[in-house]
PLY file of the C-alpha trace (Angstrom):
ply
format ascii 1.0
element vertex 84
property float x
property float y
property float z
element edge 83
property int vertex1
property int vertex2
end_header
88.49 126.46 93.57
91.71 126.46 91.54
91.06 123.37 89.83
87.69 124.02 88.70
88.61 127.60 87.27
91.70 125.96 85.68
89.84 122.62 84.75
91.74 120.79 82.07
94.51 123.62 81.87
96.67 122.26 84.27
98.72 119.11 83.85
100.17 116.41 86.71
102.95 113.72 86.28
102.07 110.90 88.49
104.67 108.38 89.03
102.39 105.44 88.16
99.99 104.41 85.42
96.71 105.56 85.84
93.77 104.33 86.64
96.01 102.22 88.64
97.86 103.51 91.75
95.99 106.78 91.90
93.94 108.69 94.32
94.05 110.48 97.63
97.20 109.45 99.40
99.16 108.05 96.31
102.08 110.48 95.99
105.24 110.00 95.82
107.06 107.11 97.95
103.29 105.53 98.58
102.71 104.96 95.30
106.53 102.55 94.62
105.16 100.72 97.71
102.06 100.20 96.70
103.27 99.04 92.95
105.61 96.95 94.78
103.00 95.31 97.42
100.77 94.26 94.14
103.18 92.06 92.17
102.44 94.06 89.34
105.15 93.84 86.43
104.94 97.19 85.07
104.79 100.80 85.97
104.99 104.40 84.98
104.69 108.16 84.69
101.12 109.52 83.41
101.06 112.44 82.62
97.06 114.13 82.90
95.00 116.59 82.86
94.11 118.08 86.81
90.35 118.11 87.68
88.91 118.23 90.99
89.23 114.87 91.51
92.67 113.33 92.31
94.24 111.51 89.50
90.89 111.11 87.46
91.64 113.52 84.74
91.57 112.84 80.91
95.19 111.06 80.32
97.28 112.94 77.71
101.05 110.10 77.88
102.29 106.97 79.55
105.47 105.68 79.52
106.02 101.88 80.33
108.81 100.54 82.82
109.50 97.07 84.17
109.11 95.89 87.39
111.18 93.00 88.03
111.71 90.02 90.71
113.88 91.92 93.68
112.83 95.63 92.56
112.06 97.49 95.86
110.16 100.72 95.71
113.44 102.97 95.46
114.52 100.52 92.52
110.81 101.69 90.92
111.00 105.33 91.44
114.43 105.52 90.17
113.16 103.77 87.00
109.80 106.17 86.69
111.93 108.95 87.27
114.41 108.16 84.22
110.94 108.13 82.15
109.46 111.40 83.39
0 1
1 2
2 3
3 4
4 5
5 6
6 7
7 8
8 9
9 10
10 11
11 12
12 13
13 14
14 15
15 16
16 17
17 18
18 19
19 20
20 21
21 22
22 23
23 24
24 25
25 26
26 27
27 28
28 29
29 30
30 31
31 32
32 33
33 34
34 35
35 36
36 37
37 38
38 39
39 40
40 41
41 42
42 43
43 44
44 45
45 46
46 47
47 48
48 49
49 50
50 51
51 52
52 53
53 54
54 55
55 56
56 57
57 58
58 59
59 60
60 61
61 62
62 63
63 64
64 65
65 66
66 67
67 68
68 69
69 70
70 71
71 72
72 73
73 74
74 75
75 76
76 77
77 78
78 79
79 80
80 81
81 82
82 83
């Protein structure tokens, strides 16, 4: 009920870049590992609007990091954080 009487009046910082890496269960830690897991070469915060579905809101910023060879989930966070 508090998202859909605060629909697009709330924001979120998720520690990856949307649409990727998003969803139920993708907070925090999970969501390095899963970056990680996929090989991908880049990551990032997104910062969005909260609806009542997770991580689906309209996307306001992005900030790009890279993931390089040997970067383990910590390495990832600690580089999405310094963006945030």
């Amino acid at each position: 009920q508090l998202c859909r009487a605060y629909e697009d009046k709330m924001l979120n910082v998720h520690p990856a870049l949307l649409p990727a890496f998003g969803g139920k269960g993708m907070h925090g830690h999970h969501v390095h590992e899963a970056v990680v897991a996929s090989g991908v070469r880049f990551s990032g915060p997104t910062v969005h609007f909260v609806n009542e579905e997770f991580d689906k809101g309209k996307i306001v910023a992005q900030r790009h990091v890279d993931v390089k060879p040997g970067m383990d989930a910590d390495d990832v966070a600690a580089s999405v954080l310094a963006e945030e």
